[in-house]
C-alpha positions as CSV (number, residue, x, y, z in Angstrom):
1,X,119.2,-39.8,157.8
2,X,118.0,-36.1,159.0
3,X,119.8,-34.6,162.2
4,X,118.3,-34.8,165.1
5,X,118.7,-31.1,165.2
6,X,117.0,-30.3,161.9
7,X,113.8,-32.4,163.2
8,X,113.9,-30.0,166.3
9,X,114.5,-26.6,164.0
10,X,111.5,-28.1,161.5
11,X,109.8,-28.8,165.0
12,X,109.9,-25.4,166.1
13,X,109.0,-23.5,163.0
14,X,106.0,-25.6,162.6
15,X,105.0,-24.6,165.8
16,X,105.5,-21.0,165.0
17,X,103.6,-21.8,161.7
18,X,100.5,-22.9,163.8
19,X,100.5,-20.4,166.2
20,X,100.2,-17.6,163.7
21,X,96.8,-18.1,162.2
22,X,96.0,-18.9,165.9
23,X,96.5,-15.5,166.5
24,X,95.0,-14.0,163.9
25,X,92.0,-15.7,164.9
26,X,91.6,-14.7,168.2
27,X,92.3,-10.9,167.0
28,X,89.5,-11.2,164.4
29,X,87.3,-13.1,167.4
30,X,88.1,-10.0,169.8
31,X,87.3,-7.5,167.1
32,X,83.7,-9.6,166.8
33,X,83.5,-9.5,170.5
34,X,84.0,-5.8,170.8
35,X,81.7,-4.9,168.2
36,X,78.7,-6.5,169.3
37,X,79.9,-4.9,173.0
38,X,79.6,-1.7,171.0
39,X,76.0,-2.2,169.6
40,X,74.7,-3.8,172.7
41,X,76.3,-0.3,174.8
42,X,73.9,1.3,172.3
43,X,70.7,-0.3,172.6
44,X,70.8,0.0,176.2
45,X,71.7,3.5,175.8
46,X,69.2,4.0,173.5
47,X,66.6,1.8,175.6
48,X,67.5,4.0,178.9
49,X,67.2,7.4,176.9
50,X,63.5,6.6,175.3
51,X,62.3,5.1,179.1
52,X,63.2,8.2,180.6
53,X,61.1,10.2,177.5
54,X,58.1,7.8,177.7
55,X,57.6,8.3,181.4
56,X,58.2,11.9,182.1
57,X,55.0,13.2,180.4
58,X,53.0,11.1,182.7
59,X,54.7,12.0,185.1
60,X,54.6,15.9,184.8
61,X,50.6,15.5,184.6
62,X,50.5,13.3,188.4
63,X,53.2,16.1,189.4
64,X,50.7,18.7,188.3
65,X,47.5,17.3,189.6
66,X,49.2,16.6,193.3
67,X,49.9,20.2,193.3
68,X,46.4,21.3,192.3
69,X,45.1,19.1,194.7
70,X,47.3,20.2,197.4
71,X,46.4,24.1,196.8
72,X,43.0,23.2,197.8
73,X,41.6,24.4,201.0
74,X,38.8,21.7,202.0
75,X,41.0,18.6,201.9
76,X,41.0,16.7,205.2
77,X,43.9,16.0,207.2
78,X,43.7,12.2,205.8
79,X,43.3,13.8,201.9
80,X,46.3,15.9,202.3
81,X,48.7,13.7,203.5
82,X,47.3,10.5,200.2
83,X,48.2,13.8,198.3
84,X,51.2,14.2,199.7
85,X,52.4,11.0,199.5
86,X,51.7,10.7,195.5
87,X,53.4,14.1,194.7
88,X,56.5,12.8,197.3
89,X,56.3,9.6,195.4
90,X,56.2,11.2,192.0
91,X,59.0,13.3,192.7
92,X,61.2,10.7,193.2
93,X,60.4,8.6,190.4
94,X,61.2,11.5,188.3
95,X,64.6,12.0,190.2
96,X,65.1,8.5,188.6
97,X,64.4,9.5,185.5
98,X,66.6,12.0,185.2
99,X,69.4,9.8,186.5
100,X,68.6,7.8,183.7
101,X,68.9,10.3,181.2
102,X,72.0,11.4,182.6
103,X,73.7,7.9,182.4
104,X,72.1,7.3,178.6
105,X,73.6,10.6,177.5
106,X,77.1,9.6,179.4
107,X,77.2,6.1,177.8
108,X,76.2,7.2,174.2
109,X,79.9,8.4,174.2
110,X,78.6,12.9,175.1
111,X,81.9,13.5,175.7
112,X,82.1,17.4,175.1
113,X,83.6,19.4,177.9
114,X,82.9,23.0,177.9
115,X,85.7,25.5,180.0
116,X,83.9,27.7,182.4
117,X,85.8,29.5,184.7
118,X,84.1,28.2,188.3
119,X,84.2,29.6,191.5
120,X,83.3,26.3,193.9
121,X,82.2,28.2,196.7
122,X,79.5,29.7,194.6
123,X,78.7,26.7,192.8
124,X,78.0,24.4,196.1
125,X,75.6,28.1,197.3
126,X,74.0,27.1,194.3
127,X,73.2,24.0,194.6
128,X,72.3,24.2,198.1
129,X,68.8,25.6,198.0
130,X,68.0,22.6,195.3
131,X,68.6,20.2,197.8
132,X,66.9,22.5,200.9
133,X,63.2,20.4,200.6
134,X,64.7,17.1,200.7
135,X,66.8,18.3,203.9
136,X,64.0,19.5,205.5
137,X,61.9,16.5,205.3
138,X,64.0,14.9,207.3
139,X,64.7,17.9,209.3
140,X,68.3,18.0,207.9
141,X,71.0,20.7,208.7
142,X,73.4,21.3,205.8
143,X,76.8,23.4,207.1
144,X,78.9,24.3,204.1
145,X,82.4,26.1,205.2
146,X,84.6,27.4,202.2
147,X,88.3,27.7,202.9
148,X,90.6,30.6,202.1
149,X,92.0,30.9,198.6
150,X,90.0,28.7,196.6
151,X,91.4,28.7,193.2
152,X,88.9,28.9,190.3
153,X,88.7,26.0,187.8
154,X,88.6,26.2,184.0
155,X,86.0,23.1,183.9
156,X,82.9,22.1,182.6
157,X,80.0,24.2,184.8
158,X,77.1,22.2,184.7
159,X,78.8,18.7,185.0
160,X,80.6,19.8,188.4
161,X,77.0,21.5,189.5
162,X,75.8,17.8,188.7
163,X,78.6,16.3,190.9
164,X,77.9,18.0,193.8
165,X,74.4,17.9,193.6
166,X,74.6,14.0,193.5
167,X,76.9,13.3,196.3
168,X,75.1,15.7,198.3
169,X,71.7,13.8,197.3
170,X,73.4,11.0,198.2
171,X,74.5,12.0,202.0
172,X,70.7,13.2,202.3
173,X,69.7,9.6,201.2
174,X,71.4,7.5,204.0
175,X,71.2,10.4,206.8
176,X,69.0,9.7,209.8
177,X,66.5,12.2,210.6
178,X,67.6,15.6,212.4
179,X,71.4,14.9,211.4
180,X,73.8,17.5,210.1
181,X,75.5,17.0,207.0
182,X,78.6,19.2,206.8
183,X,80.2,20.0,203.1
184,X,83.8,22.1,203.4
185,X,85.8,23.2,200.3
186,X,89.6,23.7,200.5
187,X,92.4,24.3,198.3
188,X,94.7,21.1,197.0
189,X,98.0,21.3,195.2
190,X,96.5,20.8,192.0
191,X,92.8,21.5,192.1
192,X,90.3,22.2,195.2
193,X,88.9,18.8,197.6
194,X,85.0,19.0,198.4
195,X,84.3,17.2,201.9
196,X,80.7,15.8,202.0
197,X,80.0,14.2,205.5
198,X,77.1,12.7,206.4
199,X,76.4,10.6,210.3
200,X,74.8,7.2,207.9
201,X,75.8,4.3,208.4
202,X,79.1,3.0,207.2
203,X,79.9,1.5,203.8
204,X,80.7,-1.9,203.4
205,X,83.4,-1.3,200.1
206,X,84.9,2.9,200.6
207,X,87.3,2.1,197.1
208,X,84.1,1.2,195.2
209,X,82.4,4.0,195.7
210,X,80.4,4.8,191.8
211,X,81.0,1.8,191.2
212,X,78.3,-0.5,190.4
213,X,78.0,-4.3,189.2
214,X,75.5,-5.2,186.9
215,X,74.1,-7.5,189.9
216,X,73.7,-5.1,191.6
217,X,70.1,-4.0,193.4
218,X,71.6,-0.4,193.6
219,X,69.2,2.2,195.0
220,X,68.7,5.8,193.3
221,X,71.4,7.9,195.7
222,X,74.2,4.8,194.5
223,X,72.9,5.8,190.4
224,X,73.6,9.0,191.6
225,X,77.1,8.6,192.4
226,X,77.9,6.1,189.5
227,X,76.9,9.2,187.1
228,X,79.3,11.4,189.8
229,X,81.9,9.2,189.2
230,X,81.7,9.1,185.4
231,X,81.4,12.8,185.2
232,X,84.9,13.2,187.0
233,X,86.7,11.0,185.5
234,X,85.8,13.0,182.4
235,X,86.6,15.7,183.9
236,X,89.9,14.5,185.1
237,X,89.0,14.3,188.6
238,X,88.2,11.3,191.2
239,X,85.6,10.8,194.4
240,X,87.1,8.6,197.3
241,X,85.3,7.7,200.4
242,X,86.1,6.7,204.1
243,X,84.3,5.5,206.9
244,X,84.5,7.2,210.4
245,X,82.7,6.6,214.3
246,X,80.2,9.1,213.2
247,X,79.5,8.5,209.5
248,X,81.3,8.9,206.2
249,X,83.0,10.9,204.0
250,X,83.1,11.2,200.3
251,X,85.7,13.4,198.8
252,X,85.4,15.2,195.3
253,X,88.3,15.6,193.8
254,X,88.6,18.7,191.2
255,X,91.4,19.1,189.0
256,X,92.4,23.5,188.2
257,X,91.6,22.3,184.1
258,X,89.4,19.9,183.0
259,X,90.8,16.8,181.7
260,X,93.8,17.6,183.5
């Protein structure tokens, strides 16, 4: 007769017995699962990176032909403003475009960082005047105030340019006409804070700002800050967002190194 307590201990290890190729497979299944993650990432990369190449000679020549239009003297007052309307309408198509090409070349795994030394004062008078012709069609005012001793960053140049030239697109996006949209810059402990405020409406989910589901009917500002967000956290940094009585504010978060 066989102890009760062998029968247990040949219990047990024949559970441990079975569990181990269990495991195995679920490993070899997760390794499956990732890879096909992996080649689907690069389709859609791929498919996002060609769409954007496809459409923007087309869309150079109706950019072209608007303003050649536009530059002429007998149009009537109903002409001008059809032509205006297509070149308005072109222009944004192509800011989608080039949203698209930003997010292909982020997801593709582009990962190189370059280390520029950055004053952020100058950077946001730089990107300012970009963004002057969308503010003024809706009769914008854009206040930027740069605090004392701003530290200059060793970051990537042209991916904090992009940053702040996407949240600020953004806060032109969802401002009412004739607002003001106020940008200040001020030393942190470990970096420098860029305050964009705009007087929109409030957001329904401040934590998830640049964040997007795949749901999602996201407009072209929301893209924008999706590539933000991906930018900083490759750049080490973070946006946050909080809603107020007279609008909201997103905050940039930049670290003094890249990666940091």
């Amino acid at each position: 007769m066989v102890p009760a307590s062998s029968n247990a201990d040949g219990g047990a290890a024949a559970k441990v017995a079975e569990a181990v190729p269990r495991s195995s497979s679920s490993i070899e299944s997760l390794e499956k699962e990732n890879q096909e993650l992996r080649r689907t990432n690069k389709y859609h990369s791929l498919f996002l990176s060609r769409l954007a190449h496809e459409l923007r000679t087309p869309l150079t020549s109706i950019l072209g032909f608007s303003e050649i239009m536009l530059s002429q003297e007998k149009l009537t007052d109903a002409q001008r403003g059809f032509c205006e309307r297509i070149q308005s309408s072109a222009q944004q198509l192509q800011a989608s475009l080039n949203q698209l090409s930003d997010l292909a070349r982020l997801e593709s795994g582009q990962t190189h960082l370059a280390s520029d030394k950055i004053s952020i004062a100058e950077t946001v008078r730089d990107v300012l005047p970009a963004l002057a012709r969308s503010a003024e069609k809706k009769r914008l005012k854009l206040v930027f105030d740069a605090g004392e001793d701003l530290p200059l960053l060793i970051s990537d140049a042209s991916r904090v340019r992009q940053v702040i030239y996407n949240v600020l697109s953004h806060a032109i996006y969802r401002s009412p006409d004739a607002a003001t949209i106020t940008v200040r810059a001020n030393a942190a402990s470990e970096g420098v804070v860029i305050s964009i405020r705009d007087s929109g409406d409030p957001v329904s989910q401040p934590s998830r700002i640049g964040i997007l589901d795949a749901d999602d009917n996201s407009s072209t500002g929301e893209l924008g800050l999706l590539i933000a967000r991906q930018n900083l956290e490759m750049l080490g940094g973070s946006i946050s967002a909080g809603n107020f009585e007279s609008g909201v504010e997103l905050l940039i978060h930049l670290p003094l190194h890249a990666g940091a």
